[in-house]
Structure formats: C-alpha cells, structure tokens
FIVOSE-60636 format. One line per 2 residues: number of its first residue (from 1); for each residue x, y, z of C-alpha. Coordinates in nm, 2 decimals. Last residue first. Layout:
residues N
NUM = X,Y,Z | ...
END
This chain:
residues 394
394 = 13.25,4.77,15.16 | 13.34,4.87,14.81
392 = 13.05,4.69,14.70 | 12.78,4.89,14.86
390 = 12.95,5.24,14.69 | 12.94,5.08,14.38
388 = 12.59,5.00,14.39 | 12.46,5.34,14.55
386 = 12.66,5.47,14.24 | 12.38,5.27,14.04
384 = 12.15,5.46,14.22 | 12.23,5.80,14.11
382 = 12.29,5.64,13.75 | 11.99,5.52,13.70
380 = 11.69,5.76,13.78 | 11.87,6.05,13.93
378 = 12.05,6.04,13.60 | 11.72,5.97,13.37
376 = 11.57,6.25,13.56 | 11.86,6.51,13.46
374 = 11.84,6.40,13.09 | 11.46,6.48,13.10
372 = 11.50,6.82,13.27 | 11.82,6.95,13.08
370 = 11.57,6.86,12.74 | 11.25,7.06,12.87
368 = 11.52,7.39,12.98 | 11.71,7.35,12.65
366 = 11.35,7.35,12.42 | 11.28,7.65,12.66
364 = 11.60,7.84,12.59 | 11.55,7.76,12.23
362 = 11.17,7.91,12.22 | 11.22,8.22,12.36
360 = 11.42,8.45,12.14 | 11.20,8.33,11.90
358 = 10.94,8.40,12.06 | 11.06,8.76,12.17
356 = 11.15,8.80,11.77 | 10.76,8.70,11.64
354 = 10.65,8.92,11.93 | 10.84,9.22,11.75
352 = 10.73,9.12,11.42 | 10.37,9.18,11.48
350 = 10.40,9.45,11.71 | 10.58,9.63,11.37
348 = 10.30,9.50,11.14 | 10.02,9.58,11.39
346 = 10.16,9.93,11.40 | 10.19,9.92,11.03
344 = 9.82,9.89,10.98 | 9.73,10.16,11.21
342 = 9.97,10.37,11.03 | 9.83,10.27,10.69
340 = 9.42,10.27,10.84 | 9.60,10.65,10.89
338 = 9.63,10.81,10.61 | 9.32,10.63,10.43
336 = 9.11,10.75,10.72 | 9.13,11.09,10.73
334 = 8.85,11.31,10.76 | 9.03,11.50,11.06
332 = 8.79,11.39,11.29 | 8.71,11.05,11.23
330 = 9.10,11.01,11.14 | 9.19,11.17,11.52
328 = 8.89,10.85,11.62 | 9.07,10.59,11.47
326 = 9.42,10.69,11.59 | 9.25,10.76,11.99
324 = 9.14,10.37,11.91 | 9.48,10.24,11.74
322 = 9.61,10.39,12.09 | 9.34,10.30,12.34
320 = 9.37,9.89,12.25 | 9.13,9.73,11.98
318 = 8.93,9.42,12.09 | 8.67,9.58,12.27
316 = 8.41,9.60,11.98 | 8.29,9.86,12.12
314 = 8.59,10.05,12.07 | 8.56,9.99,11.72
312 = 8.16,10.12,11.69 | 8.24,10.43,11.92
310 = 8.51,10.55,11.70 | 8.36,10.48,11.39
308 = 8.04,10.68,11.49 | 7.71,10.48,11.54
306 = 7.46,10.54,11.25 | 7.25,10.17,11.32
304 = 7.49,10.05,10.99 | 7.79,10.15,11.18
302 = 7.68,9.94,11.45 | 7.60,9.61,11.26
300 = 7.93,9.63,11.07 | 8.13,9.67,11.39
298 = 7.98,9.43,11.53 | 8.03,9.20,11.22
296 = 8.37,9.27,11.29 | 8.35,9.13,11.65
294 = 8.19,8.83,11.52 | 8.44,8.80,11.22
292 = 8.71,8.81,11.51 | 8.57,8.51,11.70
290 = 8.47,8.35,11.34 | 8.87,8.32,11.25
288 = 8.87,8.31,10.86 | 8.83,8.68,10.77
286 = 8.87,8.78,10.39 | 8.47,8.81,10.35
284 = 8.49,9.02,10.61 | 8.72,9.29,10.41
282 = 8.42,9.34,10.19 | 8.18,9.48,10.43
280 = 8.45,9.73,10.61 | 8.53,9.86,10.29
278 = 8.24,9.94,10.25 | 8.16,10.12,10.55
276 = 8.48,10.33,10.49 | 8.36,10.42,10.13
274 = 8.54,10.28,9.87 | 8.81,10.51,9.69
272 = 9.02,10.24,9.58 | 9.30,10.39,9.85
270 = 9.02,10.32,10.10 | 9.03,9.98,9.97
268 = 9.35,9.91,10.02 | 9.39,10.01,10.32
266 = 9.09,9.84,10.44 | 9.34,9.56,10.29
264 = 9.59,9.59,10.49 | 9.37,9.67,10.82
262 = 9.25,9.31,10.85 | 9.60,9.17,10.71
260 = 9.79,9.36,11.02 | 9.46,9.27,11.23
258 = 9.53,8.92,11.18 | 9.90,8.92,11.20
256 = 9.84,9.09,11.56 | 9.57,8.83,11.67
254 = 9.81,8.57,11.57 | 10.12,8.69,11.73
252 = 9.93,8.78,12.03 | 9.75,8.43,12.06
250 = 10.13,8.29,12.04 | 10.24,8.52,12.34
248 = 10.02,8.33,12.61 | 9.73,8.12,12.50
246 = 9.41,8.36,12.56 | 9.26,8.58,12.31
244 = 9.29,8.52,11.94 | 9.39,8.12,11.98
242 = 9.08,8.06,12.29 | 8.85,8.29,12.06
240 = 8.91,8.07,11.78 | 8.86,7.75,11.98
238 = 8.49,7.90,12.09 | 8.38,8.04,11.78
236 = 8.46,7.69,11.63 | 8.25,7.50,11.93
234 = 7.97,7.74,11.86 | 7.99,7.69,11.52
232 = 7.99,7.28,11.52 | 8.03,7.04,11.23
230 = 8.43,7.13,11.18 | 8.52,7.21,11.54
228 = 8.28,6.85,11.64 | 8.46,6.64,11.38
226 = 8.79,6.78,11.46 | 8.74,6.69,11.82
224 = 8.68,6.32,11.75 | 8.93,6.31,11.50
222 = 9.14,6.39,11.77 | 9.05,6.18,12.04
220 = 9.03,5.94,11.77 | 9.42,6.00,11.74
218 = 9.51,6.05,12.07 | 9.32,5.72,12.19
216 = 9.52,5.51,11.92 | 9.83,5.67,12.02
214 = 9.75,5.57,12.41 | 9.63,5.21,12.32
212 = 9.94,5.18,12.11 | 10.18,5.30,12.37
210 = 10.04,5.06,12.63 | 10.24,4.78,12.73
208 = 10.60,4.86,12.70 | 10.58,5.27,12.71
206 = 10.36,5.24,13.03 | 10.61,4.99,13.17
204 = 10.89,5.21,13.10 | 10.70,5.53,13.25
202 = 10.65,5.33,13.55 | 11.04,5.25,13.51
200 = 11.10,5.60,13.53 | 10.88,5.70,13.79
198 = 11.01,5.43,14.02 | 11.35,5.58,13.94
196 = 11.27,5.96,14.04 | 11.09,5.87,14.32
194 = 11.38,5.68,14.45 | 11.42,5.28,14.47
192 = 11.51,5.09,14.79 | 11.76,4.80,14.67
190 = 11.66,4.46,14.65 | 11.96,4.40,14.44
188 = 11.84,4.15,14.21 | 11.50,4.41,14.18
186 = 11.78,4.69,14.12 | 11.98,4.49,13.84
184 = 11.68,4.39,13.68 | 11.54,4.76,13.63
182 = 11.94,4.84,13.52 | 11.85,4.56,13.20
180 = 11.51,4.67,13.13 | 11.60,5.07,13.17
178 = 11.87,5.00,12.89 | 11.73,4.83,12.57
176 = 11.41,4.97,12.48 | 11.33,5.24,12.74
174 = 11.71,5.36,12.65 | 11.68,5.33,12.29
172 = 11.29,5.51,12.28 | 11.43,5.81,12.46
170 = 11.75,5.82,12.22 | 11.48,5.86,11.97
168 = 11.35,6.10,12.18 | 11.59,6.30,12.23
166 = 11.70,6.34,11.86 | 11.33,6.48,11.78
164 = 11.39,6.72,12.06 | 11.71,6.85,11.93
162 = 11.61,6.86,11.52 | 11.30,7.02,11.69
160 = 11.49,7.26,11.89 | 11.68,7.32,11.58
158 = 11.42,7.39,11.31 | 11.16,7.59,11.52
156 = 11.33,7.92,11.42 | 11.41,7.86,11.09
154 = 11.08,7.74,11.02 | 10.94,7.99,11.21
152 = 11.09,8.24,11.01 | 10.97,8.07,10.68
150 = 10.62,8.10,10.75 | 10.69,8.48,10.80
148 = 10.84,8.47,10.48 | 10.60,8.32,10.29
146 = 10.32,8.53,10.49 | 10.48,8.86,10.41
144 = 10.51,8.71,10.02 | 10.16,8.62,10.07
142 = 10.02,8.98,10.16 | 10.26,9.20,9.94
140 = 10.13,8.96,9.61 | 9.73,9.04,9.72
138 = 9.84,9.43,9.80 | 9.96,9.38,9.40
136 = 9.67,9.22,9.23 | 9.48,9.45,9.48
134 = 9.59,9.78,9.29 | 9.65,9.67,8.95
132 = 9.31,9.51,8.97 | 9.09,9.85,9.00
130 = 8.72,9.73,8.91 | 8.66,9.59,9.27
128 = 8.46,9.36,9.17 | 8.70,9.06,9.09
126 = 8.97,9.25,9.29 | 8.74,9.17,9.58
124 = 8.65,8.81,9.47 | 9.02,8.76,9.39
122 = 9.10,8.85,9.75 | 8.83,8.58,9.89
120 = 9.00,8.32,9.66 | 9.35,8.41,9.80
118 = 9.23,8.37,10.17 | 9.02,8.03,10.09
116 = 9.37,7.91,10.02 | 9.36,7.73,9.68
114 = 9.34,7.31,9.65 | 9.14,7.31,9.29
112 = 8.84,7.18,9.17 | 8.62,7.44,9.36
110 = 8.80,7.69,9.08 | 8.49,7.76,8.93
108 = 8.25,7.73,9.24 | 8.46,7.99,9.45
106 = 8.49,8.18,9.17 | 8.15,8.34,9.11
104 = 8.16,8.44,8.75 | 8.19,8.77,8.61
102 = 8.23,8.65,8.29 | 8.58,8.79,8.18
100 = 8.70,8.69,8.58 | 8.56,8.37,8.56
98 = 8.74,8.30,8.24 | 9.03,8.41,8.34
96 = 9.05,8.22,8.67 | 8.96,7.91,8.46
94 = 9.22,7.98,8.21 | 9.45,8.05,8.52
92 = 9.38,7.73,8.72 | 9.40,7.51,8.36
90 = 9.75,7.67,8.29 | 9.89,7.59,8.64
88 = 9.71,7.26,8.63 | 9.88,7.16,8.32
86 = 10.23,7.30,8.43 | 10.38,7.46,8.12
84 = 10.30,7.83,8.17 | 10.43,8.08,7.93
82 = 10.11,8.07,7.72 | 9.88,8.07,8.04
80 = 10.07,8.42,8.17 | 10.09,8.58,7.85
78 = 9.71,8.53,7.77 | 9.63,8.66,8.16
76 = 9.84,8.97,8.11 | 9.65,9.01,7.76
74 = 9.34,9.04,7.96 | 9.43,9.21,8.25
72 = 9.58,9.48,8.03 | 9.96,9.59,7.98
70 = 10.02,9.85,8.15 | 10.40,9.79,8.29
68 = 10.27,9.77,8.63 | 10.04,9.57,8.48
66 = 10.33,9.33,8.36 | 10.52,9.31,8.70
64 = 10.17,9.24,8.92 | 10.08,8.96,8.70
62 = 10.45,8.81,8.72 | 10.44,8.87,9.06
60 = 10.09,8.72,9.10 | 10.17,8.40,8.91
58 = 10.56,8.36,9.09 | 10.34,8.36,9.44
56 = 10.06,8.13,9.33 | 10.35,7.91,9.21
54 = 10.48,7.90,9.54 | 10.17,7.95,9.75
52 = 10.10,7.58,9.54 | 9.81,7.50,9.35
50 = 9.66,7.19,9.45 | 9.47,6.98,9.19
48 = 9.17,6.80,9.41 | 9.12,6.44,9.43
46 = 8.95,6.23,9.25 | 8.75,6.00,9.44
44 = 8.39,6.06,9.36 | 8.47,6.29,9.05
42 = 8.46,5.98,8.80 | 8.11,5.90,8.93
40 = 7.99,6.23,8.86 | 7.64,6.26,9.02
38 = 7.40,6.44,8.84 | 7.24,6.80,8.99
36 = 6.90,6.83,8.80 | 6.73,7.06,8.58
34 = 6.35,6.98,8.48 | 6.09,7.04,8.18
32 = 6.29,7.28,8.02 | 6.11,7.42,7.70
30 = 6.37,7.56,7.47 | 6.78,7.45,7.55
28 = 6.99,7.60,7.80 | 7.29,7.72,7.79
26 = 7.26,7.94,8.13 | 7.58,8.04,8.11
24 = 7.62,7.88,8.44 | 7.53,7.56,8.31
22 = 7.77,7.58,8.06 | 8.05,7.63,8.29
20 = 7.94,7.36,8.52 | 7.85,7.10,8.25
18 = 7.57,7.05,8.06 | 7.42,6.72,7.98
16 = 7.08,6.72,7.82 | 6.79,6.46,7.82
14 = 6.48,6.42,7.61 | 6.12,6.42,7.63
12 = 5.96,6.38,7.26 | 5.66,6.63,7.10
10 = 5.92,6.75,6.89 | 6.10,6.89,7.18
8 = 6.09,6.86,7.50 | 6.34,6.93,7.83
6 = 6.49,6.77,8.08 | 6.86,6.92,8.16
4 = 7.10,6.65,8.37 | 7.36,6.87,8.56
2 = 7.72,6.83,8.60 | 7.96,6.89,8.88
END
C-alpha cells in the first residue's frame, strides 16, 4: 500500500509518495494539506509470498537454539537474515525485525505475505510481552505438535484413500465400458431385473448424462456457501459451533486441540507473570473459531463484572467437572500456573487418545464402504448373469 501526501511549500501544492513503512513513521513533510490511500496497480494481481510451516518451523528453532544460548533478539535476527538465502525468507525476517525494533503492528507489515493468522497472533504476544525467549519457544512446541499431528493423519488417511481413490477409478471403468455391454445383455434377454441392478444402471445413466451438471452444482453450491461463511458472522458462529460441538469424534479432536493450545499459552503467560485476567485477554487474540471466542469472551466479560474463575468457566459450559473442580482447587490454593499445565496436558493426552480411536477407526470403515460397493456391483451383474447360465443349461 502507498499513500499520496499533499502538502505546500513555497507557496506551491505538491505531492509525496510514501510508502507503508514510511508512512508509519510518520515521515511526513511540513504543512500536510491531505493524505490519501493510492492504488498500486502493480499490487492488483500479485500474489502473496507464502512462507512455509516448514521454514517457519527451521526459523523458530534456530531462533529458539541461539537465545537459549543468550544471544539477543537483535543479533539472533541479524544471524538468522545473513544465513538465509531464500529472498522471501530474508525479506519476511527483515520485515519481522523491523516491526519488532519499532513496535509496529504486524499484521499490516507482513500483510504481503501467506503466514497463519495463528503464528502472527503469537508474534503480537511475544511482541509485547517483553520475555521472547519464553514464547519464541512455546510458539516452536505449538507448530512442531501441529506438524506432527498433521502428519499423523496423513499417515493415517493415506491408505484408505490410496484404496478409495483406486475404487473409483475402477468405478469409472466399469460405468464406462462394462455396465453398457451387461445392460444390453439383460434388455436382449428380457430378463426381470433386481433392485440392486436397476439401481446400478440408474446410477450408470446418472453418471452418463449428468455428471457435469452435478459437479458444476457442487462447486457453486460451494462457492455459494463459502461466500455466505466468509461475509456472514452468524452463519460462521454457526459452522464453528457445529465442528466444536456436534459431528461425532472429529468435533472432540478439535475442540480438545483447541483447548490444548488455549490453555498452552495461558501457560505461558502465567509463567511470564501476567495476571490470570490477562492472560485471558491476550490468549483471544490467538482464537480462530468464533463459537469458542464467544464462550471466552464470556469468560472475559464475567471476570471483568468480579465473578470468581471458577464460576466464570463453568459458566461458560464448555468445560467438563474435572478441569472445573482443577480450576477451582487453583482458585483456592493460589495456584494457577501449576495447574493451567495439568489442565493443559489433560487436553493433550484426550487429544491424542481420540486421535488413536480414529485412527483405529477409519480403516475398518474405508473396508466396510468399499465391501459394500463391490458387493452391489455383484448382486448387480453377476447375480443375474448366473440367472443366464442357469437358463441356458435348460
């Protein structure tokens, strides 16, 4: 973004440039007649740099590595942007420096670049925060969690789909080439067709004559839904309320990762000596699903009306009796650095546990879906194709 400065001198109106870091060092000339927003042609369909979790990943370990060894944020930052050949690499951490030196805000100074919003809402923390080492390192814990979780699906997804995906390209050969030929053969034969048969060849026809209709319908259906999730905030509370609360097993594997990284970085925090409220604040600005920012803000709202902790979380009503009889033992004891960790590994160890039971799941019921298609296709054809046989032996 740039901005076109107005401004007079020597009795003549004349025009600046400035661009975004400029303007936000408030370089401005004497006698500013007018500041305007100009359009960057070059901009309009340049798309932005994308910094990888990878490289993110190697970035913050190195970081963590070197002020573990303390050396200062600073110099950290200089070693990191000499070592680094990758031109957006460097440019992402100059710019990260910089905004980090200035106290700038760095959504807008890294807007240029592809970053999960996450990782961003971290760096604003450990941006005021005044203790880097500390979040620089929870920040590198989080991601390499989520690599690896990411990775776990991966592995365990990869062979039903390599199954599935094989089905259905068998799928397409048999609508293709085989159902037409046996759909002859039964019409020739006048033969009374099963349920299972007319299904299939109804399926055939469908597949023949309106497979592009139905793909283009999916896909502006789904534009179409996009389009009202991303312009409305009812319709967004509403979706993320459906994934936190109500599809079976995969809403608990979410809503468990999300209070795993919720109570991570209260952690944190607390360890940073922030007050409990505080702490509370900031880790909303690291929340993506509204439904649970809602129920935080609750939580927010209530402490700030002089509610105890206890009272506000149970309010909330998304916490079960045992993180809530934890919450309230810290109330009372004074400790709630001790145990936001325990609370925090409880949703860690839930966490992985449903992450095993769907795993565990998941091939048997790729199986189950495949066993079911190839069983229709042989009551289909070859059920009565032995009808056939059995005809012309008499």
């Amino acid at each position: 973004m740039k901005y076109k400065v107005k401004y007079q001198k020597d009795k003549k109106i004349k025009t600046l440039i400035l661009n975004e870091s400029e303007y936000l060092k408030a370089n401005f000339p004497e006698n500013v007649i007018s500041i305007k927003k100009s359009i960057d042609l070059t901009n309009l369909f340049k798309s932005k740099k994308t910094i990888s979790k990878k490289v993110l990943l190697n970035i913050l370990n190195e970081l963590n590595l070197m002020l573990d060894a303390n050396i200062l944020f600073d110099e950290a930052f200089d070693i990191l942007i000499n070592s680094n050949t990758d031109k957006n690499t460097k440019e992402f951490l100059q710019k990260l420096k910089y905004s980090f030196s200035n106290h700038l805000n760095l959504k807008q100074s890294l807007k240029e670049f592809r970053v999960d919003s996450f990782v961003i809402s971290l760096f604003e923390i450990i941006q005021t925060s005044g203790e880097p080492k500390r979040h620089i390192k929870t920040l590198y814990e989080i991601l390499k969690e989520e690599d690896e979780v990411k990775k776990q699906i991966k592995k365990v997804f990869a062979y039903p789909l390599i199954l599935v995906s094989s089905f259905l390209f068998a799928l397409i050969g048999i609508f293709n080439f085989v159902v037409p030929k046996f759909e002859n053969i039964f019409l020739q034969n006048d033969m009374k067709l099963s349920l299972a048969t007319k299904s299939l060849f109804f399926v055939k026809n469908i597949f023949e004559n309106y497979l592009f209709l139905i793909l283009s319908l999916t896909a502006i259906g789904i534009f179409f839904i996009y389009l009202l999730y991303s312009k409305s905030e009812k319709i967004k509370i509403i979706v993320h309320m459906i994934l936190f609360e109500k599809l079976f097993l995969i809403s608990k594997i979410y809503r468990y990762r999300l209070m795993y990284r919720f109570f991570n970085i209260v952690n944190s925090l607390l360890q940073g000596r922030y007050e409990f409220h505080e702490t509370i604040i900031k880790s909303k600005t690291l929340i993506n699903n509204k439904y649970f920012l809602d129920k935080i803000t609750r939580i927010d709202s209530s402490l700030k009306s002089g509610k105890s902790i206890y009272h506000s979380f149970k309010k909330s009503d998304i916490f079960d009796e045992l993180v809530l009889n934890i919450i309230r033992t810290a109330e009372i004891s004074n400790s709630l650095e001790k145990t936001s960790y325990e609370i925090r590994t409880i949703y860690k160890k839930r966490f992985n546990e449903k992450v095993d039971i769907f795993s565990i799941l998941i091939e048997p019921i790729f199986f189950i879906l495949i066993m079911l298609l190839i069983v229709w296709i042989i009551m289909a054809i070859f059920v009565p194709l032995w009808s056939i046989g059995d005809i012309l032996k008499i």
